[in-house]
C-alpha positions as CSV (number, residue, x, y, z in Angstrom):
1,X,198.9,76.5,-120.2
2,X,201.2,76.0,-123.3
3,X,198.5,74.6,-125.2
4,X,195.8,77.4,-123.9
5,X,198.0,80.2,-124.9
6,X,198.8,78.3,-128.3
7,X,194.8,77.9,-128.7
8,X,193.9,81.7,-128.7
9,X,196.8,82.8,-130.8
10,X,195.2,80.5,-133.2
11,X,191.7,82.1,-132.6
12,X,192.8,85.9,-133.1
13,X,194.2,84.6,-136.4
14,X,191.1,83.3,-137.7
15,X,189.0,86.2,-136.2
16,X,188.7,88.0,-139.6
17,X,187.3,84.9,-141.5
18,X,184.7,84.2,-138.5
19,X,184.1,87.8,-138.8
20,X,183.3,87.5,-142.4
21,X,181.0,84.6,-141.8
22,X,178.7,85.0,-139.3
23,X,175.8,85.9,-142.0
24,X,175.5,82.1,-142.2
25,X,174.1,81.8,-138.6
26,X,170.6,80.9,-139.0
27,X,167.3,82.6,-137.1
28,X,165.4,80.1,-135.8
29,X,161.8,79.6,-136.5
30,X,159.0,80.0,-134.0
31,X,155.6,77.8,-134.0
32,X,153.5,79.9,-132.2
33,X,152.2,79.7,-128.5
34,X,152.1,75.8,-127.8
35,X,156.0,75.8,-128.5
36,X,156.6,78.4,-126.0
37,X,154.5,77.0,-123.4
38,X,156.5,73.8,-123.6
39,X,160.1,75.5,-123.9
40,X,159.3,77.3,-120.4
41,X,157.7,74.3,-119.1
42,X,160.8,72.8,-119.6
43,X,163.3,75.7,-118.4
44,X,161.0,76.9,-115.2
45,X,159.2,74.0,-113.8
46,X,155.2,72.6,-115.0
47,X,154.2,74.3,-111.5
48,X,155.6,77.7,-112.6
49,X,154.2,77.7,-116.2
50,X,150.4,78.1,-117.1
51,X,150.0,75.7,-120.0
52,X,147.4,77.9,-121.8
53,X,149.0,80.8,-122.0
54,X,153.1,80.4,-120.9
55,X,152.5,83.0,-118.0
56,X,155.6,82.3,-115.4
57,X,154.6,82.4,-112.0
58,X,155.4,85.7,-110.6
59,X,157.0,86.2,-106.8
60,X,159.6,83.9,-108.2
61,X,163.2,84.3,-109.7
62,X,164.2,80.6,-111.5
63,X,167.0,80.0,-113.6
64,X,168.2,77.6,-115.6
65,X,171.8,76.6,-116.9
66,X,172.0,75.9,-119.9
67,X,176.3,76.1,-120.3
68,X,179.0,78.2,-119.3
69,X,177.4,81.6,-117.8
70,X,174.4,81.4,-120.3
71,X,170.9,81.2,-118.0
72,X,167.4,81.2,-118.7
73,X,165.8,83.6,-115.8
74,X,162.3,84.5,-115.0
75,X,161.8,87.0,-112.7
76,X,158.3,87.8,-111.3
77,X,157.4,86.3,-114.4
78,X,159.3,88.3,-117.0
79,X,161.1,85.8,-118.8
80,X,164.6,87.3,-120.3
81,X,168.3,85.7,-120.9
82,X,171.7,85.7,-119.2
83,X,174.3,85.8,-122.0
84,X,173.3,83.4,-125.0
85,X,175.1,80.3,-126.4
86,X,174.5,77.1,-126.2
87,X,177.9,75.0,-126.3
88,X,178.6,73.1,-129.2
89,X,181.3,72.5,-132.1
90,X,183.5,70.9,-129.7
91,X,181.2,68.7,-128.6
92,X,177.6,68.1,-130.0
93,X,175.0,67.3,-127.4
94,X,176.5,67.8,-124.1
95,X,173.9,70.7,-123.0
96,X,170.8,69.2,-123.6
97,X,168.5,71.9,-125.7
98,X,169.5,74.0,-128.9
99,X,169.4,77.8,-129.8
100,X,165.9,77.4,-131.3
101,X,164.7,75.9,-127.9
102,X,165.9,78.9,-126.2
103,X,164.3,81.4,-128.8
104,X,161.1,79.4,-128.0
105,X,161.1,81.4,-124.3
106,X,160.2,84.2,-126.2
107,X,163.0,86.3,-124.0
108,X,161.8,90.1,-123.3
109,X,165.8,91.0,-122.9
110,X,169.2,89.3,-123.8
111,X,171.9,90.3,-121.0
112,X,175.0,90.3,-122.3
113,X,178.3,90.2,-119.6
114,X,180.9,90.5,-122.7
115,X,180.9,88.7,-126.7
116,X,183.0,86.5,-126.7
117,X,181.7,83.3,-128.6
118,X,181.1,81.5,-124.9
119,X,178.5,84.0,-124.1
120,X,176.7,86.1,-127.3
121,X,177.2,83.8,-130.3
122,X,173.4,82.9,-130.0
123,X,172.3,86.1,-129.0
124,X,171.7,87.9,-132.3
125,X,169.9,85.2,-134.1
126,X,167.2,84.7,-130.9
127,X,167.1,88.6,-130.6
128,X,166.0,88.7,-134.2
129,X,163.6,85.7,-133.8
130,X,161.9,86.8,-130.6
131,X,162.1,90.7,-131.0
132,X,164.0,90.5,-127.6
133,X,166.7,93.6,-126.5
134,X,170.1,93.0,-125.9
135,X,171.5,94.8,-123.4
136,X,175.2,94.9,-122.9
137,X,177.8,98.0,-123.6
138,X,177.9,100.3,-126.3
139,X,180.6,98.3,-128.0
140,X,178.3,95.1,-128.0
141,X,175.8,97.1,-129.3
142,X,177.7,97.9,-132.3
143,X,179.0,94.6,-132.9
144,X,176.0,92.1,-131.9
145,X,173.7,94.2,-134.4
146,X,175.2,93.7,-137.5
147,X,176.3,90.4,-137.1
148,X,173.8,89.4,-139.8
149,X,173.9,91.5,-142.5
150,X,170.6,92.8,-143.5
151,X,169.1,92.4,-140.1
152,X,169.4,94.4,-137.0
153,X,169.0,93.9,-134.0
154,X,167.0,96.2,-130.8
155,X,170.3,96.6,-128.5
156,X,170.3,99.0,-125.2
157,X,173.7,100.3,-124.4
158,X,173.8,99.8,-120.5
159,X,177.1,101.1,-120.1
160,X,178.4,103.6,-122.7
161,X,181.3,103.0,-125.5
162,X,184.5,103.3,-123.9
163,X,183.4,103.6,-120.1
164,X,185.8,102.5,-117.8
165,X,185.5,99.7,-115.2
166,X,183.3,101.1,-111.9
167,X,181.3,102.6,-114.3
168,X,178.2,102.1,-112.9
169,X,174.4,102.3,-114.3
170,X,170.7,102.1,-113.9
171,X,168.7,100.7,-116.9
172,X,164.9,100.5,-117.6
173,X,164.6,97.4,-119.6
174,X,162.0,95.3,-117.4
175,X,159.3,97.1,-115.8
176,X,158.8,96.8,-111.8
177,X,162.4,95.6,-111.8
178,X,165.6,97.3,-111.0
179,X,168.6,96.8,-112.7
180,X,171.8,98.3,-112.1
181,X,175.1,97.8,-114.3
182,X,178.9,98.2,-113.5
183,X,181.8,98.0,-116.1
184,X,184.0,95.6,-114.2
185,X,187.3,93.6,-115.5
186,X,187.3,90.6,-118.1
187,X,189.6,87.6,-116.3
188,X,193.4,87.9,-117.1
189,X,196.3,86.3,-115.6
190,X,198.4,88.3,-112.9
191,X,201.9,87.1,-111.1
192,X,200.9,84.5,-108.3
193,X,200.7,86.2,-105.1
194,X,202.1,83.2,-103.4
195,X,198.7,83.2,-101.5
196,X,196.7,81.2,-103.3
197,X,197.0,77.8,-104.5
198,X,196.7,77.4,-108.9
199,X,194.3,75.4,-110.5
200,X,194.9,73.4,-113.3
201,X,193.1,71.9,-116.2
202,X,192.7,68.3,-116.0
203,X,191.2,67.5,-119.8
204,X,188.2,65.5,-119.9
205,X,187.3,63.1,-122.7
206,X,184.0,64.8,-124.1
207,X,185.4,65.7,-126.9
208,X,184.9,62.1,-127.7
209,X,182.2,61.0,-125.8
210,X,180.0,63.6,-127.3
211,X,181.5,64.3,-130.7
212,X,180.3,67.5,-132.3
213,X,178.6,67.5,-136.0
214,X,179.9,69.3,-139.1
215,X,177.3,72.2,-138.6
216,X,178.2,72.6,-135.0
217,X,181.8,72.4,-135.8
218,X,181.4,75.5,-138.6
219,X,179.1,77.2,-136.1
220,X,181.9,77.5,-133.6
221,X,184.4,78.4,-136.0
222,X,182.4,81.4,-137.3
223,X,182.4,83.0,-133.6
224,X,185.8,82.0,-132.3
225,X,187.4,85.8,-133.3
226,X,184.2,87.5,-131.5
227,X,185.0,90.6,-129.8
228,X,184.6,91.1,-126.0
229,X,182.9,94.4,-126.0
230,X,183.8,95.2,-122.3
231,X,182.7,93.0,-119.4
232,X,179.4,94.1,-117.3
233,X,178.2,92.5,-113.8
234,X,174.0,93.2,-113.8
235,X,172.3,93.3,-110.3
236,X,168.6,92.7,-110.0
237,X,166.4,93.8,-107.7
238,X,162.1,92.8,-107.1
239,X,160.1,92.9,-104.5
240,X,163.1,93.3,-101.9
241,X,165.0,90.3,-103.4
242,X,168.4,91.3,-105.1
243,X,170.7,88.8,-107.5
244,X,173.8,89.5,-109.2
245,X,175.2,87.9,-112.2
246,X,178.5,88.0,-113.6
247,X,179.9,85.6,-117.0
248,X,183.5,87.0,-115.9
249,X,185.9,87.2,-113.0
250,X,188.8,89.9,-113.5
251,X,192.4,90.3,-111.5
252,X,190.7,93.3,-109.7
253,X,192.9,93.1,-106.5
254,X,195.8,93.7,-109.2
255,X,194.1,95.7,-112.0
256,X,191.3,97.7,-111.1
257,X,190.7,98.0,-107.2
258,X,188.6,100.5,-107.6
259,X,186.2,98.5,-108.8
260,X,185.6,96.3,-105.5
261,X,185.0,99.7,-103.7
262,X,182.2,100.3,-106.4
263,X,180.8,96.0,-105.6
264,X,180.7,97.1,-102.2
265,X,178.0,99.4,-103.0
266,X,175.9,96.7,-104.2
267,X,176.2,94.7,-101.3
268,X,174.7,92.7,-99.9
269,X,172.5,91.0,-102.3
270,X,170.5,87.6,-101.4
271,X,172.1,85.3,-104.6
272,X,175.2,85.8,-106.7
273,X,175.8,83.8,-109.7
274,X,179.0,84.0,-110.3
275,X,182.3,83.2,-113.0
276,X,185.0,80.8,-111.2
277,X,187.1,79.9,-114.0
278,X,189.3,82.3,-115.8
279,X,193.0,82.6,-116.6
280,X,194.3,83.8,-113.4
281,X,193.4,79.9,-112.0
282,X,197.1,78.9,-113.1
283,X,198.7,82.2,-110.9
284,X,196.4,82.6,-108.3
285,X,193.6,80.2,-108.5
286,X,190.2,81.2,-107.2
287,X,191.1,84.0,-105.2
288,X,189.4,86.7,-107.8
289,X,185.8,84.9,-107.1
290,X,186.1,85.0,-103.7
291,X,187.4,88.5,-103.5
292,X,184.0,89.5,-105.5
293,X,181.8,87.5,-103.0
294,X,183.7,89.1,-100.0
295,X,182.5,92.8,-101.8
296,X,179.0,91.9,-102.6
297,X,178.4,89.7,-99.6
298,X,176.2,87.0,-101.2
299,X,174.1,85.1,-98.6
300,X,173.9,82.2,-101.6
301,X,176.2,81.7,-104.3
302,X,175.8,79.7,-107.4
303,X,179.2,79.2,-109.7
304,X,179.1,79.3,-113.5
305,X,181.5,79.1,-116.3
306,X,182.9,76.2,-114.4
307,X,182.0,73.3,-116.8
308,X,183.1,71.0,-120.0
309,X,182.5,74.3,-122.5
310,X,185.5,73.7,-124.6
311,X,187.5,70.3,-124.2
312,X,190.2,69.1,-123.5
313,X,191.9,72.4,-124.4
314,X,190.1,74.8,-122.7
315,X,187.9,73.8,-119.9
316,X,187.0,70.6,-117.2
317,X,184.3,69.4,-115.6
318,X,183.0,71.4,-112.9
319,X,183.6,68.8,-110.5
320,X,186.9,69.7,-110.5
321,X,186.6,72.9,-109.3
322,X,184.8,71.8,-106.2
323,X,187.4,71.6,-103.6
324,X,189.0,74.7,-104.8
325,X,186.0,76.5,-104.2
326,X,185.3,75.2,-101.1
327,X,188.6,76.4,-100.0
328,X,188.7,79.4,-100.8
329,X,184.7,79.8,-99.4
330,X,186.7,78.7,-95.7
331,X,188.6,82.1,-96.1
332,X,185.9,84.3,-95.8
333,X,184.7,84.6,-92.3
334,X,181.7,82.6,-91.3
335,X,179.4,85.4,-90.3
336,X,179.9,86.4,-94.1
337,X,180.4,82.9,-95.9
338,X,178.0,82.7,-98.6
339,X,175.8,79.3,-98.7
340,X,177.3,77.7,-101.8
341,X,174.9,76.2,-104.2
342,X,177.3,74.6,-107.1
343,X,176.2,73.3,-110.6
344,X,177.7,70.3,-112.0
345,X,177.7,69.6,-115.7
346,X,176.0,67.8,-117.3
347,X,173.7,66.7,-114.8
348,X,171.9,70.0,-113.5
349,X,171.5,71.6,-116.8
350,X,168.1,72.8,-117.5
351,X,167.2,72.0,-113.8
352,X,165.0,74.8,-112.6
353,X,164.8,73.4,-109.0
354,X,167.9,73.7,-107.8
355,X,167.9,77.9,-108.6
356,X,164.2,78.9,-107.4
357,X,164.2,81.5,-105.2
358,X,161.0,83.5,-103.6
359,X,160.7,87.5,-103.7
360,X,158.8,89.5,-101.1
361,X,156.1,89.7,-103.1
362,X,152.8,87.2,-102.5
363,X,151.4,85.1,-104.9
């Protein structure tokens, strides 16, 4: 925890100089129509794509992982983004596809949960190259538009500047889709409640095994000072099917109670892709994901920001946090329990089978 702690002191040190260089993030390119068809080929399945004209299959919502909380969703055939970065600079071709891949979706919308680097340090680049909105808080807005000078970005403020958490709002950004956005609580360490059992980081060697290359290396270190922005959970809702995703999981049985009263509201929903890992692991473990599935009563839930993001320093393989989950899954009561669908890294990146899920609606 030492070193952790240590680790971000270092980061809010250099957050002025990353600051002052993130003009040198490239915009990737875009080839046209056959690119795109084969980027969603790749990220939604051949049987979902039409390879003339990249169409998704619609009556569908598919996702694919593509590190820490970032996804690639279509939903009834929209195609947009869950948060946007594609690990690297610690490592160098762990997650197996690159920000200009992504762009090649051609997103409609960028979701952003909150800016630090792990989850928005690709987003303005693919915004500009696709013409895709970011949606996020007022404060992203501000930030994630001029992050290259010169260019700006379309953002919609989903939650306002300076809302506080269980602030809770509808946005039009995908037509024929609902979606629904609370300020909630960025993860932060609390005292242990002597309930729960910690978990630590056991450091991986990654790092090594996949070493990262000077331009990924300069990459990270321009976004490591990137401002949160405020934390938002987005809930989804087509054709009677409803999914939640959150890139954070905050202390809000300690900080901010009112906001599980506020989750409740949501509940149930069918799928909740949700944060496990956050400070609080090393007081009270993985109590603050299970207290957000026992609001939102997810009959499935998928983890994320659970794998090798950042080693050794600041994250494991998400093997590791297996039987921790599991454990804590055995506390909620089995009329409730959520079916757990878990992710392991590196293996079931890009994997659109395992996260296909049918609407109401007919094909």
């Amino acid at each position: 925890m030492r070193r952790i702690l240590a680790l971000l002191a270092l980061v809010a040190l250099a957050a002025p100089a990353a600051a002052a260089a993130q003009s040198a993030d490239p915009v990737p390119s875009l080839r046209g129509r056959a690119a795109m068809v084969d980027a969603r080929t790749k990220f939604f399945g051949r049987a979902n794509v039409d390879r003339r004209t990249g169409a998704v299959r619609r009556g569908r919502v598919i996702l694919s992982w593509f590190g820490v909380s970032s996804f690639a969703m279509a939903i009834d055939g929209r195609v947009v983004l869950l948060d946007a970065w594609v690990p690297r600079g610690r490592t160098s071709g762990y997650v197996p596809t690159s920000p200009a891949e992504v762009a090649r979706l051609h997103p409609r919308a960028i979701f952003i949960g909150h800016a630090h680097f792990d989850h928005a340090a690709d987003a303005t680049p693919i915004a500009l190259a696709t013409g895709a909105r970011l949606v996020g808080t007022g404060e992203h807005c501000a930030d994630l538009r001029t992050r290259i000078p010169g260019r700006r970005a379309r953002c919609v403020a989903a939650i306002p500047a300076g809302a506080a958490p269980g602030t809770l709002r509808r946005v039009q950004v995908l037509p024929g889709i609902e979606v629904t956005a609370l300020e909630h609580v960025h993860s932060a360490q609390t005292p242990a409640d002597g309930r729960n059992e910690p978990v630590p980081l056991v450091p991986s060697d990654n790092a090594e095994r996949f070493p990262p290359r000077p331009q990924d290396a300069a990459a990270l270190e321009r976004h490591l000072g990137d401002a949160m922005g405020g934390a938002v959970l987005y809930r989804f809702r087509v054709g009677g099917f409803s999914l939640v995703w959150n890139d954070s999981v905050g202390p809000l049985v300690d900080t901010a109670p009112g906001v599980l009263r506020v989750l409740r509201r949501l509940a149930p929903v069918d799928v909740q892709v949700g944060a496990i890992q956050g400070f609080n692991q090393f007081s009270n473990g993985l109590r603050d994901p299970r207290t957000y599935m026992e609001a939102l009563r997810p009959r499935t839930f998928v983890p994320n920001h659970h794998d090798d993001w950042f080693p050794p320093t600041l994250s494991m393989p998400a093997a590791n946090y297996l039987p921790y989950l599991r454990r804590q899954l055995a506390r909620i009561p089995a009329a409730r329990r959520p079916t757990l669908r878990f992710l392991r890294d590196r293996q079931d990146y890009v994997s659109p089978d395992l996260l296909t899920f049918r609407t109401a609606r007919r094909d």
